[in-house]
C-alpha positions in Angstrom: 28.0 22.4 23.2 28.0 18.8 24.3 26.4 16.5 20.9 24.1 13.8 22.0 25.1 10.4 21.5 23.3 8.3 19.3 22.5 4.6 19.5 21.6 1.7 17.4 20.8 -1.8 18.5 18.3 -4.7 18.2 16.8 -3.8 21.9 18.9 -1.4 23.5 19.8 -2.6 27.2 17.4 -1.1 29.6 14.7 -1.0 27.3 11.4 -3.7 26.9 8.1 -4.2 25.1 5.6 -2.7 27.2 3.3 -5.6 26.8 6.2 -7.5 28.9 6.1 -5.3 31.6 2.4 -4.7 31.8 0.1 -6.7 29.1 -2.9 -4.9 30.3 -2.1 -1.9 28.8 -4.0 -1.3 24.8 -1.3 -0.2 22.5 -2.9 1.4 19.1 0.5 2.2 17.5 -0.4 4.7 14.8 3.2 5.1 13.2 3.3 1.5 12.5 0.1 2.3 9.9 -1.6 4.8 7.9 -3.4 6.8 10.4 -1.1 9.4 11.2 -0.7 13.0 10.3 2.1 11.7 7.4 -0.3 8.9 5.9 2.1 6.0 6.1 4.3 4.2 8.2 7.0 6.1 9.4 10.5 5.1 9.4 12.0 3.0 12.3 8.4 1.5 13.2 8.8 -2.0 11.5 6.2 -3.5 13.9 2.8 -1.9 15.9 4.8 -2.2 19.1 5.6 -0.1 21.9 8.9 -0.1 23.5 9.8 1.7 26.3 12.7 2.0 28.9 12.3 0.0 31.4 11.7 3.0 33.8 9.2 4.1 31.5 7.3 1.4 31.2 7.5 0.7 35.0 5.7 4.4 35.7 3.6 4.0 32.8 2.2 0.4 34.9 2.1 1.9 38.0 -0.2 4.8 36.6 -2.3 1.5 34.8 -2.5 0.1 38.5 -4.4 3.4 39.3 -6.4 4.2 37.0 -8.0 0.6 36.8 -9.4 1.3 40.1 -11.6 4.2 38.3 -12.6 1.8 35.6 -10.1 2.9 33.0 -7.2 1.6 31.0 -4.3 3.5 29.3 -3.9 3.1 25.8 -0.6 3.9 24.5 0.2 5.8 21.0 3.6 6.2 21.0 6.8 5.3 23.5 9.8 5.1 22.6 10.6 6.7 18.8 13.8 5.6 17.0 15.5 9.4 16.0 15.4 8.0 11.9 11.5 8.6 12.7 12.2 12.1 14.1 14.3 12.9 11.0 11.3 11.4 8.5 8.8 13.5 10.5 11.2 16.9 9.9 11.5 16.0 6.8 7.7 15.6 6.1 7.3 18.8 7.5 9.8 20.5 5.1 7.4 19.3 2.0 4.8 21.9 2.1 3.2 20.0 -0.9 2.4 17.2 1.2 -1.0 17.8 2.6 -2.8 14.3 2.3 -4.2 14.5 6.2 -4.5 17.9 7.1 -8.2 18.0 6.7 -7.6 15.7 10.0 -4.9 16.9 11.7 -4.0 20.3 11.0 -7.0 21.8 9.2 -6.1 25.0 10.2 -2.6 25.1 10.7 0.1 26.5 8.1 2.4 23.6 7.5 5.1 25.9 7.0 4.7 27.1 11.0 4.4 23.4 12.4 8.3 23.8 13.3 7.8 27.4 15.2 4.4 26.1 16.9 6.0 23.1 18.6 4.2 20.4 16.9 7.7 19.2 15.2 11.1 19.0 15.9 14.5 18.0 15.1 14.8 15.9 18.2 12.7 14.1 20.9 12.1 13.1 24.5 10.6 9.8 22.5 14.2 9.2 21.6 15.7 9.6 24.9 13.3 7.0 25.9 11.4 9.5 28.5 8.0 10.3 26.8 5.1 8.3 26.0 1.4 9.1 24.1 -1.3 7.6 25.9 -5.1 8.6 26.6 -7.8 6.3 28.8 -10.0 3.8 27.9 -13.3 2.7 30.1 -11.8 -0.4 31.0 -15.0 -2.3 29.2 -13.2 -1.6 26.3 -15.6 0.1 23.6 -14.9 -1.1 19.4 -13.7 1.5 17.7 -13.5 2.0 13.7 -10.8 0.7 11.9 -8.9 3.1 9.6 -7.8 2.1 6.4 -5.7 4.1 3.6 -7.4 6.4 1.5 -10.7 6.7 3.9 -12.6 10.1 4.0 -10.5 11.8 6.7 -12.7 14.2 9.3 -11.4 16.9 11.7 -10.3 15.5 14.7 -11.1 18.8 16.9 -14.5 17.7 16.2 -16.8 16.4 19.1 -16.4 12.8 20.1 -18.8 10.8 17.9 -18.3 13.3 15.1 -14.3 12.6 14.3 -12.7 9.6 14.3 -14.3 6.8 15.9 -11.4 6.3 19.0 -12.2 4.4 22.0 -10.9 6.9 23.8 -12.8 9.0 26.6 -13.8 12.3 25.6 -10.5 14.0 25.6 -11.5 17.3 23.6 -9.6 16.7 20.4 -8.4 13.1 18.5 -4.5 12.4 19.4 -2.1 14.1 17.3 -4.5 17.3 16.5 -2.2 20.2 15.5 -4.1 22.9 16.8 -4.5 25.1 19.9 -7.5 22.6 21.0 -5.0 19.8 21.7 -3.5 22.6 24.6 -3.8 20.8 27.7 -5.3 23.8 29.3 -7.4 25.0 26.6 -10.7 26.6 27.4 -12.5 26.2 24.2 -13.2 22.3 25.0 -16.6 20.4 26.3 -16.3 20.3 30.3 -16.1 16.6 30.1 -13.0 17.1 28.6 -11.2 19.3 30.9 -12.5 16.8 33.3 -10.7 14.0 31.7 -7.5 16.0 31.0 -7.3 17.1 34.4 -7.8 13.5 35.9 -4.7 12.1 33.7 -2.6 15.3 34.0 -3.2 14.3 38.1 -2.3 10.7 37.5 1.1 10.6 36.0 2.3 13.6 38.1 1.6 11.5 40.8 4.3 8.7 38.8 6.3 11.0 38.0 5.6 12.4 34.7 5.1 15.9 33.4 2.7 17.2 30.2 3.7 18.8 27.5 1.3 21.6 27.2 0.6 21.4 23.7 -0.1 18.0 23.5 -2.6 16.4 26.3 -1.3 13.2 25.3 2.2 13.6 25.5 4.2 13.1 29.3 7.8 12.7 29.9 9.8 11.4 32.9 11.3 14.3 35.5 13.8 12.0 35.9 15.3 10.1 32.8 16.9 7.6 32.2 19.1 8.9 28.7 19.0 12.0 29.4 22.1 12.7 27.1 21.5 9.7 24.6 18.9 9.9 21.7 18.4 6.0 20.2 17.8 5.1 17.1 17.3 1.4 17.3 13.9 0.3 14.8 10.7 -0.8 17.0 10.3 -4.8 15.7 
């Protein structure tokens, strides 16, 4: 078996912020903060920036190009994840006494199956530079609550209005919801929902990109760039 090379660098050549390539895009890092399913920043994010290869960041554009024509923006999560992160999330995941935001994001998901489920991993498409997090936006860009350490935490597969105050359209669960609701494909969300998954699922085929079907949020390239190479330079 062939072991993946690892890098670490500043800015690894080939990779860019995204707001250089595309400044229109809204980036709500939430592993550079406290509103994650850990609680805290996570390793390797020393800034709320997303940085992306440059063919990333290129498809992720052209699918911004698109969709502003319907009115919408992206708004990116996550892009490229430094493989310290992925090593803090695994870890995290090995603490079965840490439960601080499972009323939001797992509220009924064993902790101890989060590994077998395919919610966390030992490695990453992030790291490879191939995957991004994104959902829409109407592009008159709604407010949306600020979250701030220690607030009361609500169920993100509650309706939109009821969790979390994103500005995100109705996409049938909040962004990093352990649970079978997050399933692209899941028939237990609102109609509106399936609408709006469908329509971005359409979207980044079209650029090249593939779901994850667990996630709605997550895509990845069909054709990386690394595809051997998982980074581990920090996000500044």
């Amino acid at each position: 078996m062939t072991v993946p090379k690892t890098v670490s660098s500043p800015l690894f050549p080939g990779f860019s912020y995204l707001e250089d390539i595309d400044s229109t895009i809204l980036q709500e890092v939430r592993y550079a903060g406290p509103h994650n399913f850990i609680g805290r920043p996570i390793d390797g994010y020393e800034a709320a920036r997303c940085v992306v290869s440059d063919k990333l960041g290129q498809g992720i554009a052209a699918v911004q190009e698109e969709v502003r024509k319907d009115n919408y923006t992206l708004k990116v999560y996550d892009a490229y994840r430094p493989l310290r992160s992925v090593v803090n999330f695994a870890k995290w995941a090995m603490d079965l006494e840490d439960l601080l935001m499972k009323e939001e994001f797992y509220p009924e998901i064993n902790k101890a199956h989060l590994f077998d489920l395919g919610y966390i991993g030992f490695r990453s498409q992030h790291s490879r530079g191939c995957a991004v997090d994104l959902t829409l936006v109407p592009l008159t860009i709604p407010d949306q609550d600020t979250y701030r350490s220690g607030d009361q935490l609500v169920d993100a597969r509650l309706p939109k209005g009821q969790r979390f105050n994103d500005n995100s359209i109705e996409m049938g669960t909040g962004f990093d919801c352990f649970d079978e609701m997050s399933h692209t494909a899941c028939p237990r969300i609102s109609e509106e929902a399936k609408k709006n998954r469908a329509y971005l699922t359409k979207v980044m085929e079209t650029h090249g990109f593939e779901n994850y079907e667990k996630e709605w949020w997550h895509f990845s390239l069909k054709d990386e760039p690394f595809p051997e190479t998982y980074f581990d330079f920090p996000v500044r």
